[in-house]
Backbone as JSON, one array per atom type, in Angstrom:
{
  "sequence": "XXXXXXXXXXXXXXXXXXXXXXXXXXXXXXXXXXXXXXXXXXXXXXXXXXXXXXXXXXXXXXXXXXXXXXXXXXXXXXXXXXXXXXXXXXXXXXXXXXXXXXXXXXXXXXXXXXXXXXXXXXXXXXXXXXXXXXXXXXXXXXXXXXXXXXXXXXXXXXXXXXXXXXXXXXXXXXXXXXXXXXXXXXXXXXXXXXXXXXXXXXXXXXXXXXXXXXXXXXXXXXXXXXXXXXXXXXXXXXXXXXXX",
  "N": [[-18.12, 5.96, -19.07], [-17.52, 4.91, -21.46], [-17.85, 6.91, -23.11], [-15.55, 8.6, -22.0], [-13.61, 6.9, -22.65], [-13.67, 6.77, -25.62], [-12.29, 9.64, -26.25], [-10.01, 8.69, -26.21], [-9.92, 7.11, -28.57], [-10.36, 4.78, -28.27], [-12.51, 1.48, -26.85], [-14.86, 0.07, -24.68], [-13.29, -2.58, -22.78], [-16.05, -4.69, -21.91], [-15.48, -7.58, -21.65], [-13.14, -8.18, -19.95], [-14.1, -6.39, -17.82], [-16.18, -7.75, -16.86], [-14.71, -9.42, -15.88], [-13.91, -8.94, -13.62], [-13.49, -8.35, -9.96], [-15.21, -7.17, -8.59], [-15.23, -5.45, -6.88], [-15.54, -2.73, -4.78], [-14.01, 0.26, -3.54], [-15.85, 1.3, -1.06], [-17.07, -1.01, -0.22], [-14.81, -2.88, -0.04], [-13.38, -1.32, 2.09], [-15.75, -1.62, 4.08], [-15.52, -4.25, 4.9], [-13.13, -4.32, 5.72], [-12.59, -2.88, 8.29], [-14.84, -4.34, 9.78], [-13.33, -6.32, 10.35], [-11.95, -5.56, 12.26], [-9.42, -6.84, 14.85], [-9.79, -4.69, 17.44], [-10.39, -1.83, 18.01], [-10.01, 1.2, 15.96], [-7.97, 3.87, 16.81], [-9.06, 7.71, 17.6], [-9.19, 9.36, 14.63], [-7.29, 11.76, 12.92], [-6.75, 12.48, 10.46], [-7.09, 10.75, 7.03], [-5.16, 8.46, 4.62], [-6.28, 7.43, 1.69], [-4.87, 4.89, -0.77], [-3.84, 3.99, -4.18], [-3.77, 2.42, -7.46], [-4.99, 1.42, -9.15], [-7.94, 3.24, -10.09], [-11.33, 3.87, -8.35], [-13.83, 1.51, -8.88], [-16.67, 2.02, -8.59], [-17.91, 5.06, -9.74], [-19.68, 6.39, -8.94], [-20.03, 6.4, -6.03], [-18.57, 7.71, -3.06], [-16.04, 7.28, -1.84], [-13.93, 8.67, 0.39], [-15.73, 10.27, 1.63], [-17.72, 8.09, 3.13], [-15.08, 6.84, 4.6], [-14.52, 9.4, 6.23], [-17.43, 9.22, 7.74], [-17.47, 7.04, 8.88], [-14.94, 6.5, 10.09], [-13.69, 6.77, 13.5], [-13.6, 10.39, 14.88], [-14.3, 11.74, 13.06], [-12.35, 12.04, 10.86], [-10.23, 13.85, 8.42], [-10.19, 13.17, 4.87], [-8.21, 12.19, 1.91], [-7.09, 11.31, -1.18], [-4.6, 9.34, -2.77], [-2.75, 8.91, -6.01], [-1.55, 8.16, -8.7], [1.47, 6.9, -8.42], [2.06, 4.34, -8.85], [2.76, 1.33, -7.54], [4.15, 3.12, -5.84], [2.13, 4.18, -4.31], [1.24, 4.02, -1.46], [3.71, 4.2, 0.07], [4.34, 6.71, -0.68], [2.04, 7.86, 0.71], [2.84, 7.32, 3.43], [4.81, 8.95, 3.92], [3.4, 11.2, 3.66], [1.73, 11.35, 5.88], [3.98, 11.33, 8.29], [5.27, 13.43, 7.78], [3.37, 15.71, 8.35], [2.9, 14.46, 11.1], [5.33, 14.97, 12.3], [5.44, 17.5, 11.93], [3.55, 18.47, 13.77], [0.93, 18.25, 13.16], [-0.93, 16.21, 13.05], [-1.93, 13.67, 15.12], [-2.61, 11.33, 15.22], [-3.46, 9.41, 11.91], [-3.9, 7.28, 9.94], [-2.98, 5.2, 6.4], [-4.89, 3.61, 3.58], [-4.92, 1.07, 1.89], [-5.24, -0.01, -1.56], [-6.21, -2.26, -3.7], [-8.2, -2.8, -6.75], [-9.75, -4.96, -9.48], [-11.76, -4.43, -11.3], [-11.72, -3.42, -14.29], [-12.81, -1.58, -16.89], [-11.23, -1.89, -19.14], [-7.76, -1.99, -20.78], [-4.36, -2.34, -18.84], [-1.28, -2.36, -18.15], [-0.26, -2.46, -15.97], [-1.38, -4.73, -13.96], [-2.92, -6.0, -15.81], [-1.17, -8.19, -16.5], [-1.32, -10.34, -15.57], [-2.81, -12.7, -13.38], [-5.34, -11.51, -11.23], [-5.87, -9.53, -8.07], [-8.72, -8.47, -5.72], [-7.87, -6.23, -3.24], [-7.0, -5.58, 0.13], [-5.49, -3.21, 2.63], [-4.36, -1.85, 5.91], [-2.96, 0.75, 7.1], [-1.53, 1.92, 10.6], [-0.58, 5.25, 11.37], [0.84, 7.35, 13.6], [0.96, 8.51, 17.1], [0.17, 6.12, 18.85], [0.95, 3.41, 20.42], [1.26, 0.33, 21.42], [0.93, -3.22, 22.38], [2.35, -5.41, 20.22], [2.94, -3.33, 18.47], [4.09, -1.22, 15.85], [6.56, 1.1, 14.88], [7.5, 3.75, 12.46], [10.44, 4.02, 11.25], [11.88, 4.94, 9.08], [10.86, 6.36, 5.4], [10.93, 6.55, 2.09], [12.37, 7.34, -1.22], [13.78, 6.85, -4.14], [15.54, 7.74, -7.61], [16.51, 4.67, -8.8], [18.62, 2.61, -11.15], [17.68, -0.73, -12.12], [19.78, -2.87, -11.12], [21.64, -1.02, -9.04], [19.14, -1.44, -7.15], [18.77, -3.5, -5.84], [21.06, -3.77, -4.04], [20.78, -1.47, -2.6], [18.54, -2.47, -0.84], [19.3, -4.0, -0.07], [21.09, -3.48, 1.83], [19.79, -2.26, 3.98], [18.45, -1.79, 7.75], [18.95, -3.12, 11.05], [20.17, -5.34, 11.35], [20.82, -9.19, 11.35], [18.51, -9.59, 12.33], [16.87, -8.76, 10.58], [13.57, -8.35, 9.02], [12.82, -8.25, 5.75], [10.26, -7.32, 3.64], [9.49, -7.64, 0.08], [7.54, -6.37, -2.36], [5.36, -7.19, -5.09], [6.31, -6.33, -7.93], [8.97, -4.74, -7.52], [10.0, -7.88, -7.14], [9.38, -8.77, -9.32], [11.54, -7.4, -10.78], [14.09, -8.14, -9.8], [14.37, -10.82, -9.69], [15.72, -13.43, -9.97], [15.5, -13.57, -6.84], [17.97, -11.78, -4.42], [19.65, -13.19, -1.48], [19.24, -12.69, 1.78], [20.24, -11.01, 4.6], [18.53, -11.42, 7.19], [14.97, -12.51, 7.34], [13.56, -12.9, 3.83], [10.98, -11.73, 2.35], [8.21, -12.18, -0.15], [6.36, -10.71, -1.49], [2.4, -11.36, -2.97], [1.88, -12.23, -6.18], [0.14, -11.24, -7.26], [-1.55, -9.32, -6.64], [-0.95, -5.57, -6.56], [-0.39, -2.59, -5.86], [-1.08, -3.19, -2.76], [0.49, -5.34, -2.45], [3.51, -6.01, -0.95], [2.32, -4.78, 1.78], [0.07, -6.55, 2.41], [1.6, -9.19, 2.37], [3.32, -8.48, 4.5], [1.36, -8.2, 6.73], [0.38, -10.94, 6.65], [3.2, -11.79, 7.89], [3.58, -10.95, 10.23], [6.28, -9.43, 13.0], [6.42, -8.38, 15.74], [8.36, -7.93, 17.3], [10.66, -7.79, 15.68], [12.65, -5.91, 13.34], [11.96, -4.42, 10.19], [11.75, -4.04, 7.11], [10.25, -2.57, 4.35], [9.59, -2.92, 0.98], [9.37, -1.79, -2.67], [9.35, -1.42, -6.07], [8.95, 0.99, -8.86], [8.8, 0.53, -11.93], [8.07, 2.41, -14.11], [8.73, 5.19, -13.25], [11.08, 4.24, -12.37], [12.16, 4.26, -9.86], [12.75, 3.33, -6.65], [11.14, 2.25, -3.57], [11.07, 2.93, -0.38], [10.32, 1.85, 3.5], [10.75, 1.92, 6.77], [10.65, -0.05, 9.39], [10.4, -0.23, 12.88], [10.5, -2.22, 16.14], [7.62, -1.48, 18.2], [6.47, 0.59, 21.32], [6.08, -1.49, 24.4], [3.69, -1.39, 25.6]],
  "CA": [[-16.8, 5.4, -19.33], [-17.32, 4.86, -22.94], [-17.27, 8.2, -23.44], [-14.26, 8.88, -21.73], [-12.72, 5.95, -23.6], [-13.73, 7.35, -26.83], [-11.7, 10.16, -26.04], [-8.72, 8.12, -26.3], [-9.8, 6.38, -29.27], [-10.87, 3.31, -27.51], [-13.62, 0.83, -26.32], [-14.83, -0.59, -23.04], [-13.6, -4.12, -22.62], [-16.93, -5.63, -21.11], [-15.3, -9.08, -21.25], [-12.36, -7.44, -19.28], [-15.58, -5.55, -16.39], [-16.98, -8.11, -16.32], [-14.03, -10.72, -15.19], [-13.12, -8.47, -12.26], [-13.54, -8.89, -8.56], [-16.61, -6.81, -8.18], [-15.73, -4.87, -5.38], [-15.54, -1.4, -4.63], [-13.74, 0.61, -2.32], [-16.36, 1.43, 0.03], [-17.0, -2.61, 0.11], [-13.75, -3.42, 0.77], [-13.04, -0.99, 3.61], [-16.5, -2.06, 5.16], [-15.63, -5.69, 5.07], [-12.16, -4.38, 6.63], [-12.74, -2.12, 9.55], [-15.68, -4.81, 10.28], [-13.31, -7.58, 11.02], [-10.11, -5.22, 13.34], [-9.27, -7.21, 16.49], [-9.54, -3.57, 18.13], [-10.96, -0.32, 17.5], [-9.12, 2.33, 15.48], [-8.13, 5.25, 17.81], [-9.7, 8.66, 17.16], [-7.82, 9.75, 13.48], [-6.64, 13.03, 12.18], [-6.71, 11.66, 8.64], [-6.61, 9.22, 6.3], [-5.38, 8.52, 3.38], [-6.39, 6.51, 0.41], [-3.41, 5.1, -1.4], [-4.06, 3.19, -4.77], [-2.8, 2.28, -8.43], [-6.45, 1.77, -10.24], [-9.89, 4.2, -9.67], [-12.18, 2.78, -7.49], [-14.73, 0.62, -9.75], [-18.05, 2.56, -8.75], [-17.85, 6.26, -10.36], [-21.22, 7.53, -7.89], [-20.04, 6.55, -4.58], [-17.71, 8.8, -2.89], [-15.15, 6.47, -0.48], [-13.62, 9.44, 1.44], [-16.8, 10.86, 2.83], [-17.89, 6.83, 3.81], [-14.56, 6.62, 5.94], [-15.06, 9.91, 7.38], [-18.37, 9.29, 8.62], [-17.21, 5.43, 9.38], [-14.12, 6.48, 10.98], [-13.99, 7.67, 14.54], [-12.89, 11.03, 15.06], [-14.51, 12.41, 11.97], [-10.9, 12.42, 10.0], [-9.93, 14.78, 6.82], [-9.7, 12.2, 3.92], [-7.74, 12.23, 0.62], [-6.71, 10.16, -1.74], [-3.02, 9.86, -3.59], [-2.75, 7.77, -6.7], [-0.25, 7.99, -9.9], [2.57, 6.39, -7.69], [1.82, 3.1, -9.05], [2.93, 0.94, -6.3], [4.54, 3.88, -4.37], [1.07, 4.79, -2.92], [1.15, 3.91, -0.11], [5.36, 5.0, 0.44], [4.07, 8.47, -0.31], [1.2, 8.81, 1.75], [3.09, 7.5, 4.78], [5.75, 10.71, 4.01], [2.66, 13.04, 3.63], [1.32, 11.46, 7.23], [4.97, 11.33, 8.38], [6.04, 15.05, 7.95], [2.29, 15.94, 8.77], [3.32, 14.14, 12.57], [6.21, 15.44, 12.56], [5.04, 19.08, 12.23], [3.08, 18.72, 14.94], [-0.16, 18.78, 12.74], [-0.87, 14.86, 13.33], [-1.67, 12.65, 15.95], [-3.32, 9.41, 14.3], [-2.99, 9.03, 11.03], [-4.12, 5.49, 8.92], [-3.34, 4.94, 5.0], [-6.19, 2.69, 3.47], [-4.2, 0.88, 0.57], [-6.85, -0.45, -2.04], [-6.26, -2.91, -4.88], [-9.03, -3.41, -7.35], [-9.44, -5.56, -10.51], [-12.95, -4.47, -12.37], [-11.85, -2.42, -15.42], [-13.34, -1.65, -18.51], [-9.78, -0.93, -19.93], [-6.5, -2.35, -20.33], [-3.96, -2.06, -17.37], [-0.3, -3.17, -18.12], [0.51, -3.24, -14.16], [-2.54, -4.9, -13.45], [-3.69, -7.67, -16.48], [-0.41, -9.28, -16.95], [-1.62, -11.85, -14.86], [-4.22, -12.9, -12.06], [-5.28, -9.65, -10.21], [-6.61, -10.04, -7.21], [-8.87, -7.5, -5.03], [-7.46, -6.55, -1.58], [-7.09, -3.87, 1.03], [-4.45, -2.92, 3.68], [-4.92, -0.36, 6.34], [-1.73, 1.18, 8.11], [-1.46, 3.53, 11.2], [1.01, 5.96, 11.22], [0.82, 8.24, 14.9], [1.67, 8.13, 18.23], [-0.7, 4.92, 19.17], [1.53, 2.09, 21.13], [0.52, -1.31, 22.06], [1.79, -4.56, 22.69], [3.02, -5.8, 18.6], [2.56, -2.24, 17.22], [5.69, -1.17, 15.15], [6.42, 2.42, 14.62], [7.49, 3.98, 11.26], [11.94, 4.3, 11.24], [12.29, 6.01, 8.03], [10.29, 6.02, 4.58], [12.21, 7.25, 1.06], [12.11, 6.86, -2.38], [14.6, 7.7, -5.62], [15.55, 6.78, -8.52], [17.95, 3.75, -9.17], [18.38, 1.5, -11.82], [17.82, -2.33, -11.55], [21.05, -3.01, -10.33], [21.64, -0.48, -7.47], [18.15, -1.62, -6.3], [19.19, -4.7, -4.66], [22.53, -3.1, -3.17], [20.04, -0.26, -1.36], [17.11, -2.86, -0.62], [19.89, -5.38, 1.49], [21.34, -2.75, 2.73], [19.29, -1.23, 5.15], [18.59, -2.75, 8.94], [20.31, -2.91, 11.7], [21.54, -6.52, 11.73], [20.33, -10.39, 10.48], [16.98, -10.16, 12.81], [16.16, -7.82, 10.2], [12.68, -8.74, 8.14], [12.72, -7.59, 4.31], [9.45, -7.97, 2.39], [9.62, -7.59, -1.11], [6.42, -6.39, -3.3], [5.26, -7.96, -6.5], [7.19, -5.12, -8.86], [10.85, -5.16, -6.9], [10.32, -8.75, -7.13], [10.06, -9.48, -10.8], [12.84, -6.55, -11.52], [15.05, -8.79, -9.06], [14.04, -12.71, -10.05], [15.5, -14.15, -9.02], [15.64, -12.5, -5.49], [18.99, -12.46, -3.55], [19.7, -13.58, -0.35], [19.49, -11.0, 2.67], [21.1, -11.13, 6.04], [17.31, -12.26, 7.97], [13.87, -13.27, 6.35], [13.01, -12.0, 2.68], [9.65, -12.18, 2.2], [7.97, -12.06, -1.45], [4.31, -10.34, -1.81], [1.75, -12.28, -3.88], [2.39, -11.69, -7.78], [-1.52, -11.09, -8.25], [-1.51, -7.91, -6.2], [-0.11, -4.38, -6.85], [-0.13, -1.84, -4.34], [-0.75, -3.95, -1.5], [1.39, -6.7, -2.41], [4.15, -6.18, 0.24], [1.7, -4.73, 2.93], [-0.24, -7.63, 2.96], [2.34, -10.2, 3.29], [4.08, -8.13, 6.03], [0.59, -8.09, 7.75], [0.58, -12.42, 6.82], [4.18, -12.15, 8.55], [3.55, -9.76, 11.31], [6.6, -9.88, 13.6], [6.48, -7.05, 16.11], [9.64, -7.91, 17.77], [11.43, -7.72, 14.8], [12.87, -4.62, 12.55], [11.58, -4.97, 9.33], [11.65, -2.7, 5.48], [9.32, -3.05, 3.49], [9.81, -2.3, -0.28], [9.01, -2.08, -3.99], [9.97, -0.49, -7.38], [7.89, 1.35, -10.14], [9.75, 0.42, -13.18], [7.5, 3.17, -14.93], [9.53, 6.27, -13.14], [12.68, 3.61, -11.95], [11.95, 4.28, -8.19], [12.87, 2.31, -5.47], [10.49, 3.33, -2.42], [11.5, 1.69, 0.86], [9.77, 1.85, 4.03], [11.76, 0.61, 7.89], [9.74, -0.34, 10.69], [10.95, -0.85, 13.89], [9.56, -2.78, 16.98], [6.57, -0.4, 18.98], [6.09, 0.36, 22.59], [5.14, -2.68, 24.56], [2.59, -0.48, 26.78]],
  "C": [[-16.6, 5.19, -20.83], [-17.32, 6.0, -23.59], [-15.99, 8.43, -23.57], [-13.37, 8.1, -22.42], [-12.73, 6.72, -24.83], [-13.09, 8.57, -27.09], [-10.73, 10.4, -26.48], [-8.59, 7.08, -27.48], [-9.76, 5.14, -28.76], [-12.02, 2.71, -27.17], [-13.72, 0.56, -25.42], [-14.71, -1.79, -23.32], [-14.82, -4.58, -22.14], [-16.37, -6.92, -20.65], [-14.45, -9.29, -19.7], [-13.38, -7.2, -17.67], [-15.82, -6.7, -16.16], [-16.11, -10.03, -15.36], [-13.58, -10.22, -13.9], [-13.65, -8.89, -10.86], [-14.83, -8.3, -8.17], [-16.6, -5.9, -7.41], [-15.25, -3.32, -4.85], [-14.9, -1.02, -3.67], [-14.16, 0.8, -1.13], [-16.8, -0.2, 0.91], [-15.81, -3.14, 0.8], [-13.14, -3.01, 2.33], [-14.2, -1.06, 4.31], [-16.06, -3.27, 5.37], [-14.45, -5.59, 6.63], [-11.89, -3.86, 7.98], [-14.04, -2.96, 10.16], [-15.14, -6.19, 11.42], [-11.67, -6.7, 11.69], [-10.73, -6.07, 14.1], [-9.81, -6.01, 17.57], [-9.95, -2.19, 17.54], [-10.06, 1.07, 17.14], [-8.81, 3.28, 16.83], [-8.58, 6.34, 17.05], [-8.98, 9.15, 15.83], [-8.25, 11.33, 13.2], [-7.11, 13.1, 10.84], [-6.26, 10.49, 8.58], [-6.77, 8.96, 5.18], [-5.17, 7.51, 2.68], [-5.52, 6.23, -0.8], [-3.92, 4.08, -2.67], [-3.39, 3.49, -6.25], [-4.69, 2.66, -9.22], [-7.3, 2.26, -9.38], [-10.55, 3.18, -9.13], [-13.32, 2.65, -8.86], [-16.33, 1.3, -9.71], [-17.75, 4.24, -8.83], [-18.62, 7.14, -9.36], [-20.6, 7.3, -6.62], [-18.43, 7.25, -4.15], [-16.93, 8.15, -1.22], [-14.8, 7.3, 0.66], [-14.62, 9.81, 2.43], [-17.28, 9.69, 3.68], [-16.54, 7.22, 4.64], [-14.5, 7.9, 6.49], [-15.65, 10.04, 8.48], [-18.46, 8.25, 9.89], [-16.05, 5.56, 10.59], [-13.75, 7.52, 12.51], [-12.83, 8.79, 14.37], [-13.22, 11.99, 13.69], [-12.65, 13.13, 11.31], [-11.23, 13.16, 8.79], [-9.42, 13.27, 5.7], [-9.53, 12.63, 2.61], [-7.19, 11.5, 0.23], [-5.02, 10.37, -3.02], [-2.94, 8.01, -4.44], [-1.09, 8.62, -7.5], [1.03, 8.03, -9.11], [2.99, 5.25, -7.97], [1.88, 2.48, -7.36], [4.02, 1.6, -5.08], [3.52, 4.57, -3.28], [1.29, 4.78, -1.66], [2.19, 4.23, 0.62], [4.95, 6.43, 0.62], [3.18, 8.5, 0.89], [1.86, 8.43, 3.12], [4.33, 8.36, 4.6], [4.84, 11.52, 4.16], [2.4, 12.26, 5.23], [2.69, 11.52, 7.95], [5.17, 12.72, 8.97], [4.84, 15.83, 8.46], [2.62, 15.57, 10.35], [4.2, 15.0, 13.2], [6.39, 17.04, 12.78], [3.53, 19.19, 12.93], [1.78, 19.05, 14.61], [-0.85, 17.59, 12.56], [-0.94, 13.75, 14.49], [-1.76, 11.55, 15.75], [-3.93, 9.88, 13.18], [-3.75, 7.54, 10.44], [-3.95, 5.79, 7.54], [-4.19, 3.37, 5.07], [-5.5, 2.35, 1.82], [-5.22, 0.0, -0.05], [-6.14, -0.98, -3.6], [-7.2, -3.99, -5.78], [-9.22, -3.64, -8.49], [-10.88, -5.58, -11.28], [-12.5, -3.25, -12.82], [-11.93, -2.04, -16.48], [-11.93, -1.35, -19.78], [-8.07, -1.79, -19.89], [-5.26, -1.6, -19.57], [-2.81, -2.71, -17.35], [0.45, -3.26, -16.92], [-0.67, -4.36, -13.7], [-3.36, -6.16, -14.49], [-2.81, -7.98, -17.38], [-0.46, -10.86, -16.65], [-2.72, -11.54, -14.22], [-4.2, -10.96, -11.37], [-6.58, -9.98, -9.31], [-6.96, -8.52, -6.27], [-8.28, -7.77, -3.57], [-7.33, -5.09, -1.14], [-6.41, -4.07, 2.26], [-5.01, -1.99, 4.77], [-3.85, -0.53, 7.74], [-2.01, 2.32, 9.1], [-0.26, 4.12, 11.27], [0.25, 6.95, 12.67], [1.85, 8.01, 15.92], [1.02, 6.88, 19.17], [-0.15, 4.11, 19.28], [0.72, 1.37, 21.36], [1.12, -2.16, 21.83], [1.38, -5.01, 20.73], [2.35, -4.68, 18.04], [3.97, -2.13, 16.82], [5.36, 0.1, 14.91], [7.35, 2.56, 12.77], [9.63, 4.78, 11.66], [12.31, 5.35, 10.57], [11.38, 5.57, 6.71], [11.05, 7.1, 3.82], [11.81, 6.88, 0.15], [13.21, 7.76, -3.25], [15.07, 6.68, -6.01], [17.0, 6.39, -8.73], [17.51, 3.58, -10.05], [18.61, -0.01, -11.18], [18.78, -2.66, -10.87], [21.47, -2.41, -8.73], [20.37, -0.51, -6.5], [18.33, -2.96, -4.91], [20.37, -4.51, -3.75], [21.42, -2.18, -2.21], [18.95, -1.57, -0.8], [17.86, -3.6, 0.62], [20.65, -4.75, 1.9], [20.65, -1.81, 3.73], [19.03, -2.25, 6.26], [19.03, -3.01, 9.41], [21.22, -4.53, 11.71], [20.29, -8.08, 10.7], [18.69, -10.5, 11.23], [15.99, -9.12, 11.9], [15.37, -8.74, 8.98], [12.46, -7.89, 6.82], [11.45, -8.48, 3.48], [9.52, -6.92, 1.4], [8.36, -6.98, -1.73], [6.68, -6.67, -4.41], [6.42, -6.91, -7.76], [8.49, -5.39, -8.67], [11.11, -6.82, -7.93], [10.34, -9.93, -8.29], [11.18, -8.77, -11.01], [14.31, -7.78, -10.73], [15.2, -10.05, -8.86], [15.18, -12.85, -11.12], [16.11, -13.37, -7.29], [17.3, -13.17, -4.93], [18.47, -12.7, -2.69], [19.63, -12.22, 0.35], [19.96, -12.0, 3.77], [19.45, -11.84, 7.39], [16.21, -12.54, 6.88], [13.61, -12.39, 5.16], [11.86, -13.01, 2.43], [8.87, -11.52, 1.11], [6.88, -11.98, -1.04], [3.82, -11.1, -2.85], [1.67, -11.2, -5.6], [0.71, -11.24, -8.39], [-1.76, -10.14, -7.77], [-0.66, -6.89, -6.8], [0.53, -4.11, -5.82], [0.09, -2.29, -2.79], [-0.08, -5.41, -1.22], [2.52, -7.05, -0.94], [3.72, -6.17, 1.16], [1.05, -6.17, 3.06], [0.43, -9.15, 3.27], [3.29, -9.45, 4.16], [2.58, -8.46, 7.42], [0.64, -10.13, 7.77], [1.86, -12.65, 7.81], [4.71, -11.65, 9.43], [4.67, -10.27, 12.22], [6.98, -8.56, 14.18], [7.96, -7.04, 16.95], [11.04, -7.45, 16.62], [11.6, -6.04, 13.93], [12.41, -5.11, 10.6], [11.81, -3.77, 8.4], [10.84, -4.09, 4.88], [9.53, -1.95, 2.23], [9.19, -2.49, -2.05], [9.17, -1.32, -4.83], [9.06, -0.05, -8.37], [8.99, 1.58, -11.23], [9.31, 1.45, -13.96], [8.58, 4.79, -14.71], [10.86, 5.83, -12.59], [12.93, 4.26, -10.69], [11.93, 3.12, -7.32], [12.05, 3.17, -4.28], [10.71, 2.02, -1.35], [10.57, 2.42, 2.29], [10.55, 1.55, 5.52], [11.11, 1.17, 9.02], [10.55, -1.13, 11.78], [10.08, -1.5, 14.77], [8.83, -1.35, 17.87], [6.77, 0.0, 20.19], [6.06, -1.0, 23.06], [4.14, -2.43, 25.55], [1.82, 0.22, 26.22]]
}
């Protein structure tokens, strides 16, 4: 890494490495597939959605959830989205379903805070490690939610909050916010049912994980967030599942 820094005319923070969370991708998705309620179903793929490189250079995450995940899945990983990772990869599993080349599906959204380097999405503030993990298929069950529509283009600030409270069919509709949207839009409007603000110390999985804190499977829900870097709004709309 000090190589590669040197590259760029730069140094390795150490002080920076050595304040981070510690924890690696393959760490985090053992901790997380250790504690499901319920056992994945067999997957297709799965893909790894994130903003920063995973923290250990030698270990090789995809082939771990391969081997980890039943059904020996195809795994790849989709970054420079900032916090649209995880928007894109559920379009690539999406249109992948949809062409009939897809049955189960999971993105594995991954936000980690050891880096030898400065990171202006990432050490404006607290940064906290965490990890999501969405299915996208045809896999019902009592509070699953299926996938409505997922999108992304570019507004400016302004027409972001006109598209964000406009979508959903009515007031039982749930809107969480991610950390990004939700400084461009501080102070947040009002919406027509619950708006719900992701934690400001996350990235990528800012919104996912407070939709998973505010799981309501009855409910219709979007889930959203903005990359001020390419002035993208990426939205997400989840409806209620099966109940069988």
């Amino acid at each position: 890494m000090t190589q590669f820094l040197a590259a760029f005319g730069e140094e390795p923070d150490h002080a920076r490495y050595e304040g981070g969370g510690g924890n690696s991708f393959i760490g985090m998705a053992g901790q997380l597939l250790d504690g499901l309620d319920r056992p994945l179903p067999p997957l297709d793929k799965v893909v790894l959605a994130y903003h920063v490189p995973d923290m250990s250079v030698v270990e090789v995450a995809g082939c771990y959830l391969a081997e980890r995940c039943p059904g020996n899945p195809e795994v790849f990983s989709l970054s420079g989205q900032g916090v649209g990772a995880p928007f894109t990869a559920l379009r690539v599993l999406s249109g992948l379903h949809a062409a009939r080349q897809l049955d189960e599906g999971a993105v594995l959204v991954m936000d980690q805070s050891t880096l030898p380097y400065y990171d202006a999405d990432t050490h404006t503030g607290p940064s906290t490690d965490c990890a999501v993990l969405l299915g996208a298929g045809s896999a019902g069950g009592p509070g699953s939610m299926e996938l409505d529509f997922v999108d992304e283009r570019a507004v400016g600030p302004d027409a972001a909050a006109g598209l964000l409270l406009g979508q959903g069919p009515g007031p039982r509709t749930m809107t969480v916010v991610g950390r990004m949207l939700a400084d461009l839009l501080d102070p947040l409007p009002g919406a027509g049912g619950d708006l719900v603000q992701g934690a400001s110390d996350l990235l990528c999985t800012s919104a996912w994980a407070a939709l998973a804190e505010r799981w309501a499977p009855d409910r219709h829900t979007v889930v959203a967030d903005y990359d001020p870097h390419s002035g993208r709004l990426f939205r997400a709309g989840l409806r209620p599942g099966a109940a069988s």
